[in-house]
C-alpha positions as CSV (number, residue, x, y, z in Angstrom):
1,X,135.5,89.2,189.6
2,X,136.7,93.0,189.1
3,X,137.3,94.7,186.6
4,X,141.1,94.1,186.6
5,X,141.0,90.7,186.5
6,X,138.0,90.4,183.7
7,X,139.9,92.7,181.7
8,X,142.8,90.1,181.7
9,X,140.5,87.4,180.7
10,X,139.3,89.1,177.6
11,X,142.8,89.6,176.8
12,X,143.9,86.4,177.0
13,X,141.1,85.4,175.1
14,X,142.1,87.4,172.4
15,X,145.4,85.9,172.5
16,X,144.5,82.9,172.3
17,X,144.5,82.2,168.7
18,X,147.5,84.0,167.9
19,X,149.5,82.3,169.9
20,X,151.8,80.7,167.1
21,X,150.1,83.6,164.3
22,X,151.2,83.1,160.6
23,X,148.8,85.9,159.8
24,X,151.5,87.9,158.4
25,X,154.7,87.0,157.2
26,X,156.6,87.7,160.4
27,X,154.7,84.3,161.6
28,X,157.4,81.9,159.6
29,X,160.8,84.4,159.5
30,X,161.9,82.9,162.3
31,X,160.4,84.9,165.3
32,X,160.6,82.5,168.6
33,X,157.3,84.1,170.5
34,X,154.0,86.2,169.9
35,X,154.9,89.0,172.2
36,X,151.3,90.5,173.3
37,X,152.4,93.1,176.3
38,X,152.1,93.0,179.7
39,X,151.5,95.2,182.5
40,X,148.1,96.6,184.0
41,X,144.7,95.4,182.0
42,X,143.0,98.3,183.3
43,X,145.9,100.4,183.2
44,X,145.2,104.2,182.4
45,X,148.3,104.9,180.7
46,X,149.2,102.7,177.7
47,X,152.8,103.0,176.0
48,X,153.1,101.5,172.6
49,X,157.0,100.8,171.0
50,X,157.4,99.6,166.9
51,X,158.0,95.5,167.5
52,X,160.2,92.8,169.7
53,X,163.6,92.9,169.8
54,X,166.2,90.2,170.0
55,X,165.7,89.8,174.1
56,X,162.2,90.3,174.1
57,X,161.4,87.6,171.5
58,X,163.6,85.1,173.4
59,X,161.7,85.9,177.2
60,X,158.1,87.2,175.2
61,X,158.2,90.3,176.7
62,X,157.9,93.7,176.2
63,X,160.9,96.1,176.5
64,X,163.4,94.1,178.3
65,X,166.4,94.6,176.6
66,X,168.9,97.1,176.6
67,X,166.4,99.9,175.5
68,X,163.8,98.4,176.9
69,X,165.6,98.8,180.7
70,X,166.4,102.6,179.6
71,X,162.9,103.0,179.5
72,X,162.0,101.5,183.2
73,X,164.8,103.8,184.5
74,X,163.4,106.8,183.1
75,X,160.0,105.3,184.1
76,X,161.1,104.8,187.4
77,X,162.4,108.5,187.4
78,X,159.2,110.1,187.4
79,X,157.8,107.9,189.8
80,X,156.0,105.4,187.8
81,X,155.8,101.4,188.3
82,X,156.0,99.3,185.2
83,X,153.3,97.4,186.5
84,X,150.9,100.0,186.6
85,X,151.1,100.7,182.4
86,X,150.5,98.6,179.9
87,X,153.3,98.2,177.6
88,X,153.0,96.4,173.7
89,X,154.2,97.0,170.3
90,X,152.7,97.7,166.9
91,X,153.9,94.5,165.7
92,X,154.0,91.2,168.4
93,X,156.8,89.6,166.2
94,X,160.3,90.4,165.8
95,X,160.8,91.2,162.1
96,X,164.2,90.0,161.1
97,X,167.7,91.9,161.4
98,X,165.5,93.9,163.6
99,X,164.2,95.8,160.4
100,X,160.9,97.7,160.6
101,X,157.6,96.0,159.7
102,X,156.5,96.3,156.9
103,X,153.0,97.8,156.1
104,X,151.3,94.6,155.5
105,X,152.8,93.5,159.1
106,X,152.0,96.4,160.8
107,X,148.2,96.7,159.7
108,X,147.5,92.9,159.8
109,X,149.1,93.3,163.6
110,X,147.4,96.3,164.5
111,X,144.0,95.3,163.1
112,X,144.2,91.3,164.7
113,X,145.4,92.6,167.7
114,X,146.6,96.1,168.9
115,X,143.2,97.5,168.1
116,X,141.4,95.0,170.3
117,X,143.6,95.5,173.0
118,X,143.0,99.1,173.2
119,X,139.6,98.2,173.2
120,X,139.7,96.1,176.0
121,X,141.9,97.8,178.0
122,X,140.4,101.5,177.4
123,X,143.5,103.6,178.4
124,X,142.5,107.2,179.3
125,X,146.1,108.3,177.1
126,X,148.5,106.5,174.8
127,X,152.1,107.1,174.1
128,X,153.4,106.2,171.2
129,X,157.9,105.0,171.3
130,X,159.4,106.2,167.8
131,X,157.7,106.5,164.1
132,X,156.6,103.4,163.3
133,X,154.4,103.0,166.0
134,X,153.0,106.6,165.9
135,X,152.2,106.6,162.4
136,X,150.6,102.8,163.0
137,X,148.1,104.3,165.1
138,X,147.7,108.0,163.3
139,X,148.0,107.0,160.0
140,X,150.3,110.0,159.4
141,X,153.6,110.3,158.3
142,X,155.6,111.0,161.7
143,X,158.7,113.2,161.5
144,X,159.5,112.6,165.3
145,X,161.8,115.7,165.2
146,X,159.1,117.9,164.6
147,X,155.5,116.1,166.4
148,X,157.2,114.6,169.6
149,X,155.5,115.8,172.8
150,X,152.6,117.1,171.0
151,X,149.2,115.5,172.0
152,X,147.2,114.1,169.1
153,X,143.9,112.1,169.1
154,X,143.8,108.3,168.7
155,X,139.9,107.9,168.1
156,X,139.2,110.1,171.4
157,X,142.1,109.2,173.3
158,X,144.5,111.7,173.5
159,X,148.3,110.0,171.8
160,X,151.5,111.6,172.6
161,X,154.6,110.7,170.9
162,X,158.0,110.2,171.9
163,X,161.1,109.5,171.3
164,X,162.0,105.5,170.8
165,X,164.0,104.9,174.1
166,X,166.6,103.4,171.2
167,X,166.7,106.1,169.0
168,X,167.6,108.2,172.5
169,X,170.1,105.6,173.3
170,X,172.0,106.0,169.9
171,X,171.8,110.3,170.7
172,X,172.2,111.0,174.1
173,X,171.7,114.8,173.4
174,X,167.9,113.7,173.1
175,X,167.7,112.2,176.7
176,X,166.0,115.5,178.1
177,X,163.8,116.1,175.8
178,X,162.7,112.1,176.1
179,X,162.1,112.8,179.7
180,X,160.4,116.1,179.1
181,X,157.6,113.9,177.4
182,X,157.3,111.5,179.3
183,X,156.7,113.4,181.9
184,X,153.9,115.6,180.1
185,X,152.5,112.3,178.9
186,X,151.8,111.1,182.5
187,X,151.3,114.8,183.8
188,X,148.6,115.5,181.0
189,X,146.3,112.5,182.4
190,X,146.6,113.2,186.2
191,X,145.7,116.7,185.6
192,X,142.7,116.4,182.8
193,X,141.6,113.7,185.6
194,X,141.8,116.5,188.0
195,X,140.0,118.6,185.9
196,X,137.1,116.1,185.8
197,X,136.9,115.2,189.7
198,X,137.0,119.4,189.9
């Protein structure tokens, strides 16, 4: 067994129990799935959004609707493969209306499962989608205007914030600088890796 594939073990060991969670109160307001992630287990780049939207609580995936496809194209732009990252939320249920978690959701999430995964998976760089999930992981307030594209420290892993692909979406004037770092956030690690193999 490699290391891929006893990564993806441990995490679907973790998920296990969760499967149909009422650990917070997202459990009974009506969510249809527990949406852990997917992608790479021993992926090197991580991207974390705020929770599950409509689509991606009705398929239990990850960033499949509309903003979650604006994200694979600019993904896809800059010559990287969904499969290769590791995408998840904050949260793993859709709060309702779409409304963001609460604080009670968010930690009880973050400390049940988002935590763990990073643990397992051990990305060598995170990027955080939009405020929420930033200051989940930080513990900061997050003014995205004024700390996107800037690299901060998760433990020791280096974070960089973005822009919410929905957020972009909704201001079209911020596509640039959206692509601007997520490019950084995927240049950063190749050339620190670099820097290491040097």
């Amino acid at each position: 067994m490699n290391i891929k594939e006893s990564k993806q073990l441990l995490l679907n060991k973790l998920y296990e129990p969760y499967k149909k969670c009422i650990m917070c109160p997202l459990g009974t307001a009506g969510r249809t799935s527990v949406v852990f992630g997917e992608g790479n287990p021993d992926a090197e780049f991580m991207i974390v959004g705020e929770a599950p939207g409509q689509t991606e609580d009705e398929l239990a995936r990850p960033f499949v609707g509309k903003s979650g496809r604006f994200l694979t194209t600019a993904l896809t732009q800059l010559g990287i493969n969904r499969k290769d990252i590791f995408i998840t939320n904050s949260v793993k249920c859709r709060p309702p209306n779409n409304r963001k978690p609460t604080l009670l959701e968010t930690t009880t999430c973050k400390n049940l499962l988002l935590l763990n995964q990073i643990k397992i998976i051990q990305p060598k760089i995170i990027c955080t989608l939009g405020a929420a999930a930033t200051e989940s992981l930080l513990e900061i307030p997050a003014p995205m205007t004024k700390i996107h594209g800037k690299i901060f420290y998760f433990n020791t892993i280096p974070l960089i914030p973005v822009y919410h692909p929905a957020y972009v979406l909704r201001n079209q004037q911020k596509i640039e600088e959206f692509v601007e770092d997520l490019h950084k956030f995927f240049s950063y690690s190749i050339s620190n890796q670099q820097k290491n193999n040097s």
